[in-house]
C-alpha positions as CSV (number, residue, x, y, z in Angstrom):
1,X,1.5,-0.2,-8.2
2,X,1.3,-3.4,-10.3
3,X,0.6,-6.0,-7.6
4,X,-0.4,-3.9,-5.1
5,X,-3.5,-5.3,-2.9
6,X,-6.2,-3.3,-1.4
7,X,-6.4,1.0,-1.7
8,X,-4.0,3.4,-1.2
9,X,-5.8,4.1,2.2
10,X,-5.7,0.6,3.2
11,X,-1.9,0.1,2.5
12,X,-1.4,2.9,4.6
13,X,-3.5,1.9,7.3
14,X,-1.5,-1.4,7.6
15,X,1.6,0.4,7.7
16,X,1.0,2.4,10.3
17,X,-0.8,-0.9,12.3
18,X,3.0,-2.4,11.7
19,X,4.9,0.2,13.1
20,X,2.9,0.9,16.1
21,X,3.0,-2.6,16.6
22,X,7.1,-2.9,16.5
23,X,7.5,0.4,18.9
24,X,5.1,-1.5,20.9
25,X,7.3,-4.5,21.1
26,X,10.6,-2.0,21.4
27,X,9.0,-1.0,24.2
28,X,8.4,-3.8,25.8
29,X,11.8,-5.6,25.3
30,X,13.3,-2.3,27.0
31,X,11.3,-2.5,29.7
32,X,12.0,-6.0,30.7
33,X,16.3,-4.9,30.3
34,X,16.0,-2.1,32.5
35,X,13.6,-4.8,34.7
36,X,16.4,-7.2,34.9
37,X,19.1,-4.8,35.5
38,X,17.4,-3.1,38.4
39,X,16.7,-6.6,40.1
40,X,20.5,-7.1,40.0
41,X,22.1,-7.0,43.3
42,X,25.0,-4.8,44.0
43,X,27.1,-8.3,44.4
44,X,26.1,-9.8,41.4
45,X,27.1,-6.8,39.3
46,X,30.7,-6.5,40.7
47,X,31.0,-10.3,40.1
48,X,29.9,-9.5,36.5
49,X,32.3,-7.2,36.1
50,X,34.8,-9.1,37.7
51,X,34.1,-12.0,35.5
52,X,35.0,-8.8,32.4
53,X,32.0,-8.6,31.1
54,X,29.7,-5.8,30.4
55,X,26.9,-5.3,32.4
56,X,24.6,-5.0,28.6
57,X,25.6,-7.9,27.7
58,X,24.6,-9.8,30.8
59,X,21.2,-8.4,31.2
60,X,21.1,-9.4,27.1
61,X,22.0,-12.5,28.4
62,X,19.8,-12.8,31.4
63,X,16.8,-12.0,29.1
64,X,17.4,-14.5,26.5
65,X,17.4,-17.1,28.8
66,X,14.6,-16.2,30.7
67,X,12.4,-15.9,27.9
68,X,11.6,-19.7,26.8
69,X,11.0,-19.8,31.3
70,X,8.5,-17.4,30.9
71,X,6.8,-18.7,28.0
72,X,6.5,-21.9,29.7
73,X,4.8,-20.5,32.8
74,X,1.8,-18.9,30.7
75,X,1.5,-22.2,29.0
76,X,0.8,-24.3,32.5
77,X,-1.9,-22.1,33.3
C-alpha cells in the first residue's frame, strides 16, 4: 500500500464512516425535494407548467435558493 496511513481495519472503518455519511446527506437532500414539492399549491404548479418548465427542475430550483435563507436563520440564533 505504499503511502497508505493507519491499518487495514482503520482504512476500512473510515470508509464505511464516509459512506454512511453521504447516504445520510442523500437522504436528507431528498427529503427536503419531496418537502418542497408537497408545499406546492395546486396553482403554483399549473403556473409552473404553464411557464414550460418541469416541475424537477423547479423544486431543484426552489431548494437552491432556499438553502443560503436557511443557513442564515440558524446563524441569528
Amino acid at each position: 500500500m505504499g503511502n497508505a496511513k493507519g491499518t487495514r481495519e482503520e482504512r476500512r472503518a473510515a470508509a464505511i464512516a464516509r459512506q454512511g455519511f453521504d447516504r445520510d446527506e442523500v437522504r436528507a437532500r431528498e427529503r427536503r425535494l419531496r418537502e418542497i414539492e408537497r408545499s406546492l399549491h395546486p396553482v403554483e404548479i399549473l403556473t409552473i407548467c404553464a411557464a414550460g418548465q418541469s416541475l424537477a427542475e423547479y423544486v431543484e430550483w426552489k431548494a437552491k435558493n432556499d438553502a443560503p435563507t436557511e443557513a442564515r436563520k440558524g446563524s441569528d440564533q
